[in-house]
N, CA, C and O atoms as a CHARMM CRD file, in Angstrom:
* protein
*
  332
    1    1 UNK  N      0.85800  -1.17100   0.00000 PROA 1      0.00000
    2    1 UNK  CA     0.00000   0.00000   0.00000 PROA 1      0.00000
    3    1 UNK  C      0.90100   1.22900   0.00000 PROA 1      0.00000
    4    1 UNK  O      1.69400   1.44100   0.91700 PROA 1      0.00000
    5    2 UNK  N      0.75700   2.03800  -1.06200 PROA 2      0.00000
    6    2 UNK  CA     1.01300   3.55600  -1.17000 PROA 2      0.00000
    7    2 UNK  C      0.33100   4.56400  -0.85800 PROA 2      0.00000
    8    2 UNK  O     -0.85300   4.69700  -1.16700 PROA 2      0.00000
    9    3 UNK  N      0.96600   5.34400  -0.24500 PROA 3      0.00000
   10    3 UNK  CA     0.23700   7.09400   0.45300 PROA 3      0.00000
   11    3 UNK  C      0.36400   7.78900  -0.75300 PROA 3      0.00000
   12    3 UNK  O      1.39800   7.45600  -1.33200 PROA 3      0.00000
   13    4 UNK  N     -0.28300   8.61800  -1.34700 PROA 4      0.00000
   14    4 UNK  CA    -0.17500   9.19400  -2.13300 PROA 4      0.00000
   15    4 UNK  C     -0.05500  10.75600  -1.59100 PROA 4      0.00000
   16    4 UNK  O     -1.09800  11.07900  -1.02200 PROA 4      0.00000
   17    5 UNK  N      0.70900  11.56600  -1.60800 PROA 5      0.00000
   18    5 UNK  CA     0.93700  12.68200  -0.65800 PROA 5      0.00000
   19    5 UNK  C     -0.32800  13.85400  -1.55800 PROA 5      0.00000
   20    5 UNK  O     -1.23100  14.43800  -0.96000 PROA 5      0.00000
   21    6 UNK  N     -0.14400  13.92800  -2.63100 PROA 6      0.00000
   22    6 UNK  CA    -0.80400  14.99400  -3.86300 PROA 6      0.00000
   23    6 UNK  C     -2.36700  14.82000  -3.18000 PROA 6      0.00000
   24    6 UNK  O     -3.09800  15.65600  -2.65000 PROA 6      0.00000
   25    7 UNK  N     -2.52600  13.51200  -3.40900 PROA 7      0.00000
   26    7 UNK  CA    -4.51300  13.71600  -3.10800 PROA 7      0.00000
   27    7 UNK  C     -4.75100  13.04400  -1.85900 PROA 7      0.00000
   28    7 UNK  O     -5.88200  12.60300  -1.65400 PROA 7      0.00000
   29    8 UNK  N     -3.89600  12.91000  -1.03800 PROA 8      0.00000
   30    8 UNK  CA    -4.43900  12.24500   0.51900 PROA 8      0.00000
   31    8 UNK  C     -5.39800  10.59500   0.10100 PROA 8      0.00000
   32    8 UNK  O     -6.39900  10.10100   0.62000 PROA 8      0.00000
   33    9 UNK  N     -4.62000  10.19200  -0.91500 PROA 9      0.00000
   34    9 UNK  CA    -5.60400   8.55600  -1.04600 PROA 9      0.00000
   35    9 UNK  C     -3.99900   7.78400  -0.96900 PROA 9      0.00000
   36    9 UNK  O     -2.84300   8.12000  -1.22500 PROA 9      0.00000
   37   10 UNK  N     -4.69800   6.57400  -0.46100 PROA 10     0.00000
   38   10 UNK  CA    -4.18300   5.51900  -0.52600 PROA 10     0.00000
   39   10 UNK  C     -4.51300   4.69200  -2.07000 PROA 10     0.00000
   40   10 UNK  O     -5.57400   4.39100  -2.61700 PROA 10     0.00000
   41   11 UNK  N     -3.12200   4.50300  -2.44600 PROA 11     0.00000
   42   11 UNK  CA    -3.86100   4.13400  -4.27400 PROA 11     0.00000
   43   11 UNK  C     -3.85600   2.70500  -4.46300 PROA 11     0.00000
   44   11 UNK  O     -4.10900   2.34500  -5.61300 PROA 11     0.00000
   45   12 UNK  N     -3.55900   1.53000  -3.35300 PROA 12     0.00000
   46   12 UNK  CA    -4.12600   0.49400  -3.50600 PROA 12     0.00000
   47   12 UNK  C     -5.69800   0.81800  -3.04800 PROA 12     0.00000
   48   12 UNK  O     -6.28800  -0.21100  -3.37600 PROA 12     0.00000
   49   13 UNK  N     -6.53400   1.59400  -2.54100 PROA 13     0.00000
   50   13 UNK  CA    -7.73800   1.46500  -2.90000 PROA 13     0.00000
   51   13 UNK  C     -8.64800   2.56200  -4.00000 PROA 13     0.00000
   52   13 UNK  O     -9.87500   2.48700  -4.07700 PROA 13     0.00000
   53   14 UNK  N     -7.99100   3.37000  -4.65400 PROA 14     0.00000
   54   14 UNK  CA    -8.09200   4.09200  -5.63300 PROA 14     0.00000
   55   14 UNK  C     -8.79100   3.23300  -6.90600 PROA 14     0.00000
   56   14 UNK  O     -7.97500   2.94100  -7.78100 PROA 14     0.00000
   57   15 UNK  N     -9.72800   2.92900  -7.06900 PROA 15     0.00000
   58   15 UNK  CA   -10.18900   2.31200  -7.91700 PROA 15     0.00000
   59   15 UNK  C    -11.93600   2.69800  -8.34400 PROA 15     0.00000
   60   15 UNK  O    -12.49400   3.47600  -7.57000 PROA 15     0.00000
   61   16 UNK  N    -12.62500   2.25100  -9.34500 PROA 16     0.00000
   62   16 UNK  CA   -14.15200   2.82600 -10.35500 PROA 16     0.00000
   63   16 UNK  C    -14.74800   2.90200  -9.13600 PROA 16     0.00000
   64   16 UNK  O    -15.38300   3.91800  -8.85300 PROA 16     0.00000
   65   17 UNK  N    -14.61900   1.67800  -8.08900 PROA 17     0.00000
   66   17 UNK  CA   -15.87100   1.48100  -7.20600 PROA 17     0.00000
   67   17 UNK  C    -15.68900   2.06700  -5.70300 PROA 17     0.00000
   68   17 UNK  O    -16.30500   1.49700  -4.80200 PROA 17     0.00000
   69   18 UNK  N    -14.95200   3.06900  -5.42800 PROA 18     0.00000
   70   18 UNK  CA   -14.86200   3.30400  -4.33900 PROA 18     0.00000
   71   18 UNK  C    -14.96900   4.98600  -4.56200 PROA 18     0.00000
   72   18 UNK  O    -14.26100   5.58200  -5.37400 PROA 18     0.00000
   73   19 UNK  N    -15.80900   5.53200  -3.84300 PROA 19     0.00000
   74   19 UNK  CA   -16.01600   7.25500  -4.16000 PROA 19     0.00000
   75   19 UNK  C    -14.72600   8.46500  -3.84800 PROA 19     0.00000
   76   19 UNK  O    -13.75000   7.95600  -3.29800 PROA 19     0.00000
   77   20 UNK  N    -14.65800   9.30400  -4.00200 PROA 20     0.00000
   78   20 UNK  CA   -13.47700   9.85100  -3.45500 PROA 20     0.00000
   79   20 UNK  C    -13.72700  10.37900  -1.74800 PROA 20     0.00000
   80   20 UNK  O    -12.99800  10.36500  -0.75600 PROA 20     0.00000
   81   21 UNK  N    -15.02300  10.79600  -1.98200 PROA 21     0.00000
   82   21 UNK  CA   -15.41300  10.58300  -0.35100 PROA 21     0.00000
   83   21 UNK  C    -15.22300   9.73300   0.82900 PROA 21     0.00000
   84   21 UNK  O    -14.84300   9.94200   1.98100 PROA 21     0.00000
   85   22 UNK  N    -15.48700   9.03500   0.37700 PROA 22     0.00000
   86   22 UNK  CA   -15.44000   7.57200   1.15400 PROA 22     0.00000
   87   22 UNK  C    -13.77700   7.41400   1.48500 PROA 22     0.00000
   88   22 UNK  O    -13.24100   7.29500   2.58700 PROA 22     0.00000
   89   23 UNK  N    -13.14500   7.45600   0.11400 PROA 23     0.00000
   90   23 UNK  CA   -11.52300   7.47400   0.19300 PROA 23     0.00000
   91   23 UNK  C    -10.80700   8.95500   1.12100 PROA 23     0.00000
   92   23 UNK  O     -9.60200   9.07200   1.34400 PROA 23     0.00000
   93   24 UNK  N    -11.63100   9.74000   1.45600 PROA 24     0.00000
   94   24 UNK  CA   -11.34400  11.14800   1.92500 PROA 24     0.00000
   95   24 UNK  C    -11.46000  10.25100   3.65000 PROA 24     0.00000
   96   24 UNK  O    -10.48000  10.12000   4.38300 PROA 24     0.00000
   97   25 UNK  N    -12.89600   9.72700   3.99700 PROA 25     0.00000
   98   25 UNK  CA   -13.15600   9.27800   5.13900 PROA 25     0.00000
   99   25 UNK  C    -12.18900   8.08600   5.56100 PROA 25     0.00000
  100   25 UNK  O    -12.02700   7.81000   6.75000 PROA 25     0.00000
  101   26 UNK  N    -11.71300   7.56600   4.79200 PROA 26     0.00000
  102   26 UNK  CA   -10.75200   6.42200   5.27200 PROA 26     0.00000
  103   26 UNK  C     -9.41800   7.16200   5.60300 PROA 26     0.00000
  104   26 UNK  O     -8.65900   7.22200   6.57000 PROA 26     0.00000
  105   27 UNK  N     -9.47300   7.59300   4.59600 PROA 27     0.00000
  106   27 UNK  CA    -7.75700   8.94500   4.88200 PROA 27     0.00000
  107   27 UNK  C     -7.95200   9.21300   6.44300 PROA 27     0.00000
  108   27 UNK  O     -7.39200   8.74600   7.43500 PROA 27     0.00000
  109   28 UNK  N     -8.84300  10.03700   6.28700 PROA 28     0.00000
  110   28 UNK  CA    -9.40200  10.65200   8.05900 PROA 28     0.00000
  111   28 UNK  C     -9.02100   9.76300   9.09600 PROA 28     0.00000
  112   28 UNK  O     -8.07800   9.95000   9.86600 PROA 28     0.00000
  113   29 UNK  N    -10.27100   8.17200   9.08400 PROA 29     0.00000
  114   29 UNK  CA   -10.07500   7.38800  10.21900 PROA 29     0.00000
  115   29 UNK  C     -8.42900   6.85800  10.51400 PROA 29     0.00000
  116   29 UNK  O     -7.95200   6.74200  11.64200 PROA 29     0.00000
  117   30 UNK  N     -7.71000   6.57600   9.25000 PROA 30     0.00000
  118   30 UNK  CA    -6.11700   5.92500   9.43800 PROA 30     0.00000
  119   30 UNK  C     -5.09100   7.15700   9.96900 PROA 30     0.00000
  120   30 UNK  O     -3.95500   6.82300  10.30500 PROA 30     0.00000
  121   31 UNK  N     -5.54500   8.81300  10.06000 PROA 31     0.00000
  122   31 UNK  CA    -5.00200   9.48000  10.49000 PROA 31     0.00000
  123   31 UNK  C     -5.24600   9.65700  11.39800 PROA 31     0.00000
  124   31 UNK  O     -4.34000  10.16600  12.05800 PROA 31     0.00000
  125   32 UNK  N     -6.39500   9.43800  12.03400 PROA 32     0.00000
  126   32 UNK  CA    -6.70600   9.49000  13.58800 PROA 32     0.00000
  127   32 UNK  C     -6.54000   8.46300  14.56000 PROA 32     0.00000
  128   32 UNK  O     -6.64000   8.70500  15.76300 PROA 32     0.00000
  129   33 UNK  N     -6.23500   7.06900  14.00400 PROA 33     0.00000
  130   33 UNK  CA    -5.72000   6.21400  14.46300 PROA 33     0.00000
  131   33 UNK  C     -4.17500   6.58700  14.56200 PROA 33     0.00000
  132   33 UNK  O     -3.71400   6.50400  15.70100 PROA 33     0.00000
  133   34 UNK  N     -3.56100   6.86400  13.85500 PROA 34     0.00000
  134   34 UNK  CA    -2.43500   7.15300  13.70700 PROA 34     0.00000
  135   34 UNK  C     -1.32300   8.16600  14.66700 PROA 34     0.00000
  136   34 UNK  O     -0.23200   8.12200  15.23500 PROA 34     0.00000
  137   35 UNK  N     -2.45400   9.06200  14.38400 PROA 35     0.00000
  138   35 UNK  CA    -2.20700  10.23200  15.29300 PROA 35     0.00000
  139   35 UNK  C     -2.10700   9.92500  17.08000 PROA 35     0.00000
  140   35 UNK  O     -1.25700  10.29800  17.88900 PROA 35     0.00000
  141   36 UNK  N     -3.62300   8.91600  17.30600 PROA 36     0.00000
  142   36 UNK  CA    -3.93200   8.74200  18.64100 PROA 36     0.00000
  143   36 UNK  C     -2.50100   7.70900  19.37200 PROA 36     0.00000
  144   36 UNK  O     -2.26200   7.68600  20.57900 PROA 36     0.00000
  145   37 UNK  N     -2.14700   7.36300  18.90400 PROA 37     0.00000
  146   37 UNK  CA    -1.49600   5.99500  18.87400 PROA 37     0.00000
  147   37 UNK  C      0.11000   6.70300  18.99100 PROA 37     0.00000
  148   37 UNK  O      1.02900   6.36900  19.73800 PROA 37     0.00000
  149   38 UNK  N      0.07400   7.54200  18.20200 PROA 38     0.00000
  150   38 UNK  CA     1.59600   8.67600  18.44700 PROA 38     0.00000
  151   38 UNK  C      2.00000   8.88500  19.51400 PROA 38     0.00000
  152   38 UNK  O      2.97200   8.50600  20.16800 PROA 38     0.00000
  153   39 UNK  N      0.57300  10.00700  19.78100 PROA 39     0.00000
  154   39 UNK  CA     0.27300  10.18400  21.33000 PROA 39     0.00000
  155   39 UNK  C      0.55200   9.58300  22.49300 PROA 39     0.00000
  156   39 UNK  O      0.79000  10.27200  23.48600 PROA 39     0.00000
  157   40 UNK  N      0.56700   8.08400  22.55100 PROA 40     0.00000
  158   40 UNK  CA     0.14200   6.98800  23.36500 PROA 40     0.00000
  159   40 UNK  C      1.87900   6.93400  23.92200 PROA 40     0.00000
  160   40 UNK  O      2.40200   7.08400  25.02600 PROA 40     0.00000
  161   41 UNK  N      2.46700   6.61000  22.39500 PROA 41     0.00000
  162   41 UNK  CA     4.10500   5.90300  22.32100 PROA 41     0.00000
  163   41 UNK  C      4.73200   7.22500  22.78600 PROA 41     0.00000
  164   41 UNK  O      5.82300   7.27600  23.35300 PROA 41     0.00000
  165   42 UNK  N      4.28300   7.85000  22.62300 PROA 42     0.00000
  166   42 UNK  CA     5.24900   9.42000  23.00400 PROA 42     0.00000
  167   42 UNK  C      4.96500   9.74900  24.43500 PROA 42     0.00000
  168   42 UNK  O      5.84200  10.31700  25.08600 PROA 42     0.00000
  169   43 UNK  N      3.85500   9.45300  24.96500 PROA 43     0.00000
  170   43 UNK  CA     3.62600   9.43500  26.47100 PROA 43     0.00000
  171   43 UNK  C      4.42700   8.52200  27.83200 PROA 43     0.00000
  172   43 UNK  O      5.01500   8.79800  28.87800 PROA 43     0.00000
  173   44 UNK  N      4.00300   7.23700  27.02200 PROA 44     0.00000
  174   44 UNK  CA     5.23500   6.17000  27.16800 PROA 44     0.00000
  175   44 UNK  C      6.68100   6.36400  27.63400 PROA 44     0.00000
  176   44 UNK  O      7.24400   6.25200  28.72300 PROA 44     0.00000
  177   45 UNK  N      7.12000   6.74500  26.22800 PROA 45     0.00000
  178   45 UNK  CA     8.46500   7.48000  25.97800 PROA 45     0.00000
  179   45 UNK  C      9.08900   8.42300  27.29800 PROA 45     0.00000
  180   45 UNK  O     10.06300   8.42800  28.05100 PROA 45     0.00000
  181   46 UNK  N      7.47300   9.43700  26.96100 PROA 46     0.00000
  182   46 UNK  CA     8.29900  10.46200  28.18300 PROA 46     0.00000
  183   46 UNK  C      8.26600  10.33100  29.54600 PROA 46     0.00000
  184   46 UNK  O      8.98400  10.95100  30.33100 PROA 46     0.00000
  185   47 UNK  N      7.11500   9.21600  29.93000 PROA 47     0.00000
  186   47 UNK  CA     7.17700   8.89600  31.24500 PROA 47     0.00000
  187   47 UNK  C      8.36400   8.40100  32.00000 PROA 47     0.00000
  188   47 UNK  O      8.84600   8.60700  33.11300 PROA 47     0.00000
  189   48 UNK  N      8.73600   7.43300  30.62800 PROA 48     0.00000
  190   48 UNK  CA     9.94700   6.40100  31.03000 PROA 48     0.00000
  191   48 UNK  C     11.29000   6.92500  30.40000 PROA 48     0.00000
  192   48 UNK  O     12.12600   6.14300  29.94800 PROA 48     0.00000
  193   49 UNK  N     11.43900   8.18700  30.39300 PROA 49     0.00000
  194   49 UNK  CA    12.51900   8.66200  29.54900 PROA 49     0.00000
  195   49 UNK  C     13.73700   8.46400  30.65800 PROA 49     0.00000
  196   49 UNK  O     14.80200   8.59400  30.05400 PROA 49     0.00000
  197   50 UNK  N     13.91500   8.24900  31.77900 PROA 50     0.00000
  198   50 UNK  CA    14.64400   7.47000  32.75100 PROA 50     0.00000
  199   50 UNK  C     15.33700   6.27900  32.39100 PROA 50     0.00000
  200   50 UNK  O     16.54500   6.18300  32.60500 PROA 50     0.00000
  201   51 UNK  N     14.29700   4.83000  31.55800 PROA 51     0.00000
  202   51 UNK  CA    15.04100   4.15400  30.72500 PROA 51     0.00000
  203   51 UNK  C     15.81500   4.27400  29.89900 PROA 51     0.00000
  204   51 UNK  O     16.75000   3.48000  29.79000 PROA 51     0.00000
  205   52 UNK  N     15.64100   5.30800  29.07900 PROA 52     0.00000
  206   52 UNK  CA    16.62600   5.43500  28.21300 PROA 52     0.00000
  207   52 UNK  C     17.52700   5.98600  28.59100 PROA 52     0.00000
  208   52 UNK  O     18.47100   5.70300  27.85200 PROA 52     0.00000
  209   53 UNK  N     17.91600   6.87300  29.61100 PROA 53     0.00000
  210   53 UNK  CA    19.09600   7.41900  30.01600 PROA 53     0.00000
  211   53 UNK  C     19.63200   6.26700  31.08400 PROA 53     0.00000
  212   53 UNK  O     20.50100   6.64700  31.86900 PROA 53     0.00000
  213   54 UNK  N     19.30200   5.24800  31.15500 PROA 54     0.00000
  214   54 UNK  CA    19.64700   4.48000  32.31800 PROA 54     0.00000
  215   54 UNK  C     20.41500   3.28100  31.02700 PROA 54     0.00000
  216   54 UNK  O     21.46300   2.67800  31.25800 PROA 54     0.00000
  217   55 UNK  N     19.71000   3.15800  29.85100 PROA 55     0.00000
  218   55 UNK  CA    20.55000   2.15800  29.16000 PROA 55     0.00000
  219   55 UNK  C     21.56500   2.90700  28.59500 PROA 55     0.00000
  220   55 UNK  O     22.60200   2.25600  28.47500 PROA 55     0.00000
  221   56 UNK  N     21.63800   4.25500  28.13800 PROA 56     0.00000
  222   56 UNK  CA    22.75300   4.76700  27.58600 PROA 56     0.00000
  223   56 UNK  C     24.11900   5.10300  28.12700 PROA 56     0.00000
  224   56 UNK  O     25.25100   5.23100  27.65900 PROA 56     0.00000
  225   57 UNK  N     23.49900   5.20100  29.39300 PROA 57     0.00000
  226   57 UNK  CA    24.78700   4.68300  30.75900 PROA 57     0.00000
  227   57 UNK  C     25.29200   3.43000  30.47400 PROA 57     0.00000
  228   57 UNK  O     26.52100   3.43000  30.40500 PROA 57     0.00000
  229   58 UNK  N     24.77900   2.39400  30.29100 PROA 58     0.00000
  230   58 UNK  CA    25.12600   1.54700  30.60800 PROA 58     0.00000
  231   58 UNK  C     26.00200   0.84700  29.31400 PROA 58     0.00000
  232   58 UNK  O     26.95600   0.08300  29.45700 PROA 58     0.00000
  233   59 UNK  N     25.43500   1.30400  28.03500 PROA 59     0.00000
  234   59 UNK  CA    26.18500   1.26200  26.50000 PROA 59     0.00000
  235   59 UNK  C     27.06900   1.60500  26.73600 PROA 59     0.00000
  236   59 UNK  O     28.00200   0.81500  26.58700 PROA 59     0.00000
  237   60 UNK  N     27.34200   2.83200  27.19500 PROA 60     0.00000
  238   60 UNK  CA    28.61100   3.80900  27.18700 PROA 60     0.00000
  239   60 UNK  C     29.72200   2.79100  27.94000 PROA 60     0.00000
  240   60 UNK  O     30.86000   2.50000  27.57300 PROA 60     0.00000
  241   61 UNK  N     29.10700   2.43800  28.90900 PROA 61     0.00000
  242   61 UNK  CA    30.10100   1.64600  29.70100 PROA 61     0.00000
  243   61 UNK  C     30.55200   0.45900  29.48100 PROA 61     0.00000
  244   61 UNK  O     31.69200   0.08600  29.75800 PROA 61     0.00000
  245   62 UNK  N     29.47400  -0.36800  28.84400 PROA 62     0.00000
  246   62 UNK  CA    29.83200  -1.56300  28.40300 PROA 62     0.00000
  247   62 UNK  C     29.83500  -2.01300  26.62800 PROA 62     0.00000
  248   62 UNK  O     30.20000  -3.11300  26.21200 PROA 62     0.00000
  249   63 UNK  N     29.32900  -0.85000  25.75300 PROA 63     0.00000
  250   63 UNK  CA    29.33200  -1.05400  24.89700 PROA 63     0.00000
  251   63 UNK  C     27.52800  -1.54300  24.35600 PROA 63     0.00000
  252   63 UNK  O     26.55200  -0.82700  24.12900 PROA 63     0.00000
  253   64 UNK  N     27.66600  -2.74900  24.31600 PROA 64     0.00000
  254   64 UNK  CA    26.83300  -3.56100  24.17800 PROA 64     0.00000
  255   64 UNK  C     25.48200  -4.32900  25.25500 PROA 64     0.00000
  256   64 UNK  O     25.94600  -4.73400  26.32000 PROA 64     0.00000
  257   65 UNK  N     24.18300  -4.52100  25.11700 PROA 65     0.00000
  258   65 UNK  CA    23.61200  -4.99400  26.85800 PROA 65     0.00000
  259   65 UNK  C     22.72300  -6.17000  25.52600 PROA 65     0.00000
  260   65 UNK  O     22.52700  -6.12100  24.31100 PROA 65     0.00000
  261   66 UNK  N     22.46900  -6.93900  26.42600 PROA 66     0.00000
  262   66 UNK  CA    21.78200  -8.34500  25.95400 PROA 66     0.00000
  263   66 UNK  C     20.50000  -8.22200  26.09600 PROA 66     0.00000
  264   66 UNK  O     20.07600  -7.20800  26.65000 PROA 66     0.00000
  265   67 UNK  N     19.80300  -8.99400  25.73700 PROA 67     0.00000
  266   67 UNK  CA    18.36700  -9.12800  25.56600 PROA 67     0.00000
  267   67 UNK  C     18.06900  -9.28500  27.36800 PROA 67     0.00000
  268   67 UNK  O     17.06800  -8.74300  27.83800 PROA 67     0.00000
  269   68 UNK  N     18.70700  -9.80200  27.96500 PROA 68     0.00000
  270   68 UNK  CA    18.11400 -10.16600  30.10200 PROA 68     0.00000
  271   68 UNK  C     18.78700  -8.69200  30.58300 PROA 68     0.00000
  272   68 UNK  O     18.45500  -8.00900  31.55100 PROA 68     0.00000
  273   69 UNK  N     19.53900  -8.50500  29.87200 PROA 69     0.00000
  274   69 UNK  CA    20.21800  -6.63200  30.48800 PROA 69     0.00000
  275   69 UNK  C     18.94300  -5.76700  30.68400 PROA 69     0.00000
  276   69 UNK  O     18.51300  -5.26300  31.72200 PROA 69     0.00000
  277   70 UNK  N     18.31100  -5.71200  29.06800 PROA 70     0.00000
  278   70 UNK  CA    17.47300  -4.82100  28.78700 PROA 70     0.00000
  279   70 UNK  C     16.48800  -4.96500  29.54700 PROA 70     0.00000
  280   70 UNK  O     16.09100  -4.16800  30.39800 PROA 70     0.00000
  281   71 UNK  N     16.08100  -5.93000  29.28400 PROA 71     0.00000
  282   71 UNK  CA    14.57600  -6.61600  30.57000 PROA 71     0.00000
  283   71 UNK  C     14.67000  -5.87200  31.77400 PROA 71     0.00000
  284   71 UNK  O     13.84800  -4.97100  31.93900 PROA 71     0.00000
  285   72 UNK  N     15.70400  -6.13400  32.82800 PROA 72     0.00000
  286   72 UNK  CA    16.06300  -5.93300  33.51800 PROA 72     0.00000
  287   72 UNK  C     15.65800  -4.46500  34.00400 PROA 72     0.00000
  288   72 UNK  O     14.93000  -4.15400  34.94700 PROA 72     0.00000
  289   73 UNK  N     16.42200  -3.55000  32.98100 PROA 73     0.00000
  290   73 UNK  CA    16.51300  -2.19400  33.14200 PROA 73     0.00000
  291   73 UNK  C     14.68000  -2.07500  32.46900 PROA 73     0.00000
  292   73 UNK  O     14.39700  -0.88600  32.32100 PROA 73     0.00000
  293   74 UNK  N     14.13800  -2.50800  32.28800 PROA 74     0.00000
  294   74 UNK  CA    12.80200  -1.75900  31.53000 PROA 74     0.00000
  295   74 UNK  C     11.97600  -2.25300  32.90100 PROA 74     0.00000
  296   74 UNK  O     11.13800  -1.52500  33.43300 PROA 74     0.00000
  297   75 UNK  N     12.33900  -3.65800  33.43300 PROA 75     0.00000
  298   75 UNK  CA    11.11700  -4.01700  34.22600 PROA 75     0.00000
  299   75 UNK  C     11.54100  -3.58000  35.22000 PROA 75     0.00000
  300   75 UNK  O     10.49900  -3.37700  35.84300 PROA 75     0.00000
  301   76 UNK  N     12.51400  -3.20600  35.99300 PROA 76     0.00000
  302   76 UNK  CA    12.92300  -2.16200  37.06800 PROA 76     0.00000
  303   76 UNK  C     12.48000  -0.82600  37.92000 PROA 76     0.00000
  304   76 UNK  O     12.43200  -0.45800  39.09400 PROA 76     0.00000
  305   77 UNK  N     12.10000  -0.18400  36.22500 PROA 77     0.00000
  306   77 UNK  CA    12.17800   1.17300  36.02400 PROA 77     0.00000
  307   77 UNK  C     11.13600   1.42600  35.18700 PROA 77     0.00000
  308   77 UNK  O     11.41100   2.50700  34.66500 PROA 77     0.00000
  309   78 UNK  N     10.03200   1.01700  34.74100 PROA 78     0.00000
  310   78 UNK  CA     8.96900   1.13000  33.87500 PROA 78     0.00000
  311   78 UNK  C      8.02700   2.00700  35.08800 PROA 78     0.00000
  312   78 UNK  O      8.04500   1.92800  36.31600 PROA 78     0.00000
  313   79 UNK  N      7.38100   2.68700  34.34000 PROA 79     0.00000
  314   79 UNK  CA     6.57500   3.66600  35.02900 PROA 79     0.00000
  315   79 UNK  C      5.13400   3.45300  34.01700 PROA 79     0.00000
  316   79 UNK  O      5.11400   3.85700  32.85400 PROA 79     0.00000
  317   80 UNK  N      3.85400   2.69300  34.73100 PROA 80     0.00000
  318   80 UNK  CA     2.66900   2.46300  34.05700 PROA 80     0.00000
  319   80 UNK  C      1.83600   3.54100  33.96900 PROA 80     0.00000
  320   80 UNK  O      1.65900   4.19600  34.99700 PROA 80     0.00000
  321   81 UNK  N      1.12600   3.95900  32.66900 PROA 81     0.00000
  322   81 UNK  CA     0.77500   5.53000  32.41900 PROA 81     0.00000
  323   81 UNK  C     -1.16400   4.85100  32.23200 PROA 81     0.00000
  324   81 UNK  O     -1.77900   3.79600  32.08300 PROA 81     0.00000
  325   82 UNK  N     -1.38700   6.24400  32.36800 PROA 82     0.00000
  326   82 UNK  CA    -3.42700   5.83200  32.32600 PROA 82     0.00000
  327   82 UNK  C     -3.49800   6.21200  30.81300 PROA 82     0.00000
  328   82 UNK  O     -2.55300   6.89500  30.42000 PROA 82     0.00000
  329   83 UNK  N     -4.23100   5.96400  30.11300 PROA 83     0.00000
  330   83 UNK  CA    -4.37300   6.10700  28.45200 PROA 83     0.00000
  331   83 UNK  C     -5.70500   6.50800  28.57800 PROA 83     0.00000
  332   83 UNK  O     -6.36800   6.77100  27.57500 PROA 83     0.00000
């Protein structure tokens, strides 16, 4: 599937049987999903922006952290947000 930036359609559904309206309203709903969902990961992000300065310590120092490192540092230090 392609975004088409010029007319706001998606041109795998650009086709005789689908109205441009309808294709206007789908544009809409996948941007508001889109959008909401931004929101969500970016809230996330900033709650727990502690993790990430807590693994970049720890890169710096060791280079490299493993898949039980990371765990570690996320389930530690995770901060649960209300949506």
């Amino acid at each position: 599937m392609s975004y088409n930036e010029e007319n706001k359609i998606f041109n795998n559904y650009k086709n005789k049987y689908i109205s441009n309206y309808v294709l206007k309203n789908i544009d809409k709903e996948i941007k508001k999903i889109i959008d909401k969902n931004y929101l969500i990961a970016k809230k996330i992000l900033l709650k727990n922006i502690n993790i990430l300065h807590i693994m970049k310590k720890k890169l710096i120092k060791y280079e490299t952290l493993n898949r039980k490192q990371i765990k570690k540092i996320i389930f530690q230090n995770f901060k649960k947000i209300n949506i």
